[in-house]
C-alpha positions in Angstrom: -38.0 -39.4 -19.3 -37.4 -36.1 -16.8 -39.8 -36.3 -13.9 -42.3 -33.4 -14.7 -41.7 -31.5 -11.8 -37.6 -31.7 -13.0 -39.1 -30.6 -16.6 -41.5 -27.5 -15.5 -38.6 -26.3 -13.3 -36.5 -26.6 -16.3 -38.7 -24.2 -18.1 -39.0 -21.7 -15.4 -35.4 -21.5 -15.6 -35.0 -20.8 -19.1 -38.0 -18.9 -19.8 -36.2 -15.4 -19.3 -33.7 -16.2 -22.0 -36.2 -17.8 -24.3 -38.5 -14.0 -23.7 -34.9 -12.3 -24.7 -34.6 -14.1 -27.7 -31.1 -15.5 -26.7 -30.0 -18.6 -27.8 -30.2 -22.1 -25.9 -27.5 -23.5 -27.6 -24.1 -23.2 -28.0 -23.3 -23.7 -32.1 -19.7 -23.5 -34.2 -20.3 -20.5 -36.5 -19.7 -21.9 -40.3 -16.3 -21.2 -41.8 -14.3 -21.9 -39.0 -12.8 -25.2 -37.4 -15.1 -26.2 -34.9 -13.7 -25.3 -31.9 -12.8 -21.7 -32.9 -16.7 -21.4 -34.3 -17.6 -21.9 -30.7 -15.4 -19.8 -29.2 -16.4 -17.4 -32.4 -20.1 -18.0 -31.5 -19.7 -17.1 -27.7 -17.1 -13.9 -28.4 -20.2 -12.3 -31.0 -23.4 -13.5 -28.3 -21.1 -11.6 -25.6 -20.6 -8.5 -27.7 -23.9 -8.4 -29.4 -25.6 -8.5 -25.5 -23.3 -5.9 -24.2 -24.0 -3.8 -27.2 -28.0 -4.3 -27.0 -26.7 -3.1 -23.6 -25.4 0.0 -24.4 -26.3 1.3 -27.7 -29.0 3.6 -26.9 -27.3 5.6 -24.5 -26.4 9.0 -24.2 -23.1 11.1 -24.1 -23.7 11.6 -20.4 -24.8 8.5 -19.5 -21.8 7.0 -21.5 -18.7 8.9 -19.6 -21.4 8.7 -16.3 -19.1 7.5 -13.6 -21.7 6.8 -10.1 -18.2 7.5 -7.0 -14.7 8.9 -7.3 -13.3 5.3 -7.9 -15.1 3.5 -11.0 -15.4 3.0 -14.5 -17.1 4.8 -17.2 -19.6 2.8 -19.5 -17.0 4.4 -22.5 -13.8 3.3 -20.8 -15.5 0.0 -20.4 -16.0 -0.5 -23.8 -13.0 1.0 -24.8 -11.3 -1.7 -22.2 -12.8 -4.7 -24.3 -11.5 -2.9 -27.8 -8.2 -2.5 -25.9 -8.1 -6.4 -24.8 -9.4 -8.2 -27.8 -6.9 -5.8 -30.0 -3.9 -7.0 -27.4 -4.5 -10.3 -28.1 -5.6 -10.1 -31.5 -2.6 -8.9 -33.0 -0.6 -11.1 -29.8 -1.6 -14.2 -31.3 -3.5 -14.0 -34.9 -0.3 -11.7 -35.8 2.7 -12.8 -34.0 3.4 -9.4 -33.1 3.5 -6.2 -30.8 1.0 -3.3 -31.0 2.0 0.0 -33.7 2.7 3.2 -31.9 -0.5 4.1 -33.8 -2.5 1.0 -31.8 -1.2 1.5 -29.5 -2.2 5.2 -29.3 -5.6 4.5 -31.5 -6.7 1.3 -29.7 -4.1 0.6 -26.5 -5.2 3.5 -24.2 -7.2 1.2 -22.1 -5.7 -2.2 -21.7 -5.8 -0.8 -17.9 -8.2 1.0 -16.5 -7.3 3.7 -14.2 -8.1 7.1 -13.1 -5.9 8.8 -15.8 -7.9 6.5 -18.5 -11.0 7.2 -17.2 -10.4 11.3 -17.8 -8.7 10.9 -21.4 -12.0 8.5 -22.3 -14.6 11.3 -22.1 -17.0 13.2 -24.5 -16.7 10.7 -27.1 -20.7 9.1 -28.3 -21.7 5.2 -27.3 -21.0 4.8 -31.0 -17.4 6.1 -31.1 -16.5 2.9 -28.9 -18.5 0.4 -31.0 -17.7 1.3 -34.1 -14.1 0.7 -32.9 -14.9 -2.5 -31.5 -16.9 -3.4 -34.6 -13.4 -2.8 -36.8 -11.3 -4.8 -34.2 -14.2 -7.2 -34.5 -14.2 -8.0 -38.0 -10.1 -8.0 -38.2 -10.2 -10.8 -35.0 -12.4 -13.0 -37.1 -11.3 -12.4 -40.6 -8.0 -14.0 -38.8 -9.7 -16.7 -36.7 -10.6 -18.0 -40.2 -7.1 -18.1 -41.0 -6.7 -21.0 -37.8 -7.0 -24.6 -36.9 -8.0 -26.5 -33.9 -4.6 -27.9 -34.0 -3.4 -24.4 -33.6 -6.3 -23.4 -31.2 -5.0 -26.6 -28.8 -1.5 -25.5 -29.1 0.6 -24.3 -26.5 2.0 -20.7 -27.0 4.3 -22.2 -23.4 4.2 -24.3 -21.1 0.9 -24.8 -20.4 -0.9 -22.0 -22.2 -2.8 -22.2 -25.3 -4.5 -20.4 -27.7 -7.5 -21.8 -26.9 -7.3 -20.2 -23.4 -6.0 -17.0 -24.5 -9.3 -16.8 -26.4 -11.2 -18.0 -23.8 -10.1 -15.4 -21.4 -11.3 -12.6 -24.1 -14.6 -13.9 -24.1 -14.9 -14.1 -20.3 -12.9 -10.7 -20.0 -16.3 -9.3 -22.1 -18.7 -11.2 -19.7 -17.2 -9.6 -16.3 -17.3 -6.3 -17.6 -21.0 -6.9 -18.9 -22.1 -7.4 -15.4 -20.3 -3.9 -14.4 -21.7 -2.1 -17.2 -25.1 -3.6 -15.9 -24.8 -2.5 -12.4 -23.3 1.5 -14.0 -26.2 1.0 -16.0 -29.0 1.0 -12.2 -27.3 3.4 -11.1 -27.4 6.1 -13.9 -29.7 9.0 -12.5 -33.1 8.8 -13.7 
């Protein structure tokens, strides 16, 4: 038994997430192989706290950039569709993006000044509904795969499991930028 002091301290700890609803445990989601329902489970908590983050805004707050060197709140997003779509069709497909991904969908695997100007004037909504499609693609696929294939190696020392891992802590970086564009959006 935790010492109570350990225990109370504990509790303090976790109180702000149990107050946000959020989840204290990590679960496979049913309908996949274990390890890709974790992974599966972590990739939807990321996107569905980002969202939460962002789905309210405004067109002005979305393209709101706060010096002359950052990233929009859209090209954010639009960065995560871009990544997730990369290695979606990288790995689930065995294959390169369209010229019409990579026109629809590709714009902002980097982000740069250029992407920043073409990512403007579009609604919050424009960039989650597209994430929401690449979404459902990634884990209508996921179904399609093992752990055996998760654990494989795609080379020497890369896996799939890694690949997928790096999406979901791509989305978690960029969460905590779209926070801090988020304090400093005029009031």
């Amino acid at each position: 038994m935790k010492p109570l002091k350990t225990r109370i301290s504990l509790l303090l700890l976790l109180l702000p997430m149990v107050l946000l609803n959020a989840q204290g445990e990590l679960k496979s989601v049913e309908g996949y192989s274990p390890n890709i329902g974790s992974m599966v489970y972590m990739l939807e908590d990321l996107k569905d706290r980002i969202t939460e983050q962002v789905k309210d805004l405004d067109q002005s707050q979305t393209d709101f950039l706060y010096d002359s060197n950052p990233n929009s709140i859209g090209a954010l997003i639009m960065h995560l569709v871009s990544t997730e779509s990369y290695y979606q069709v990288a790995t689930l497909e065995d294959r390169e993006w369209t010229e019409d991904e990579l026109a629809s969908v590709g714009v902002a695997g980097e982000l740069n000044a250029k992407v920043n100007s073409m990512l403007k004037g579009e609604p919050i909504g424009y960039y989650l509904d597209l994430w929401d499609a690449v979404r459902k693609k990634t884990l209508t696929l996921l179904k399609t795969k093992d752990d055996a294939w998760f654990a494989s190696n795609i080379e020497e020392g890369l896996n799939y499991h890694y690949i997928w891992y790096h999406v979901m802590e791509h989305s978690a970086n960029h969460m905590g930028q779209i926070g801090t564009i988020k304090n400093r959006l005029p009031k």
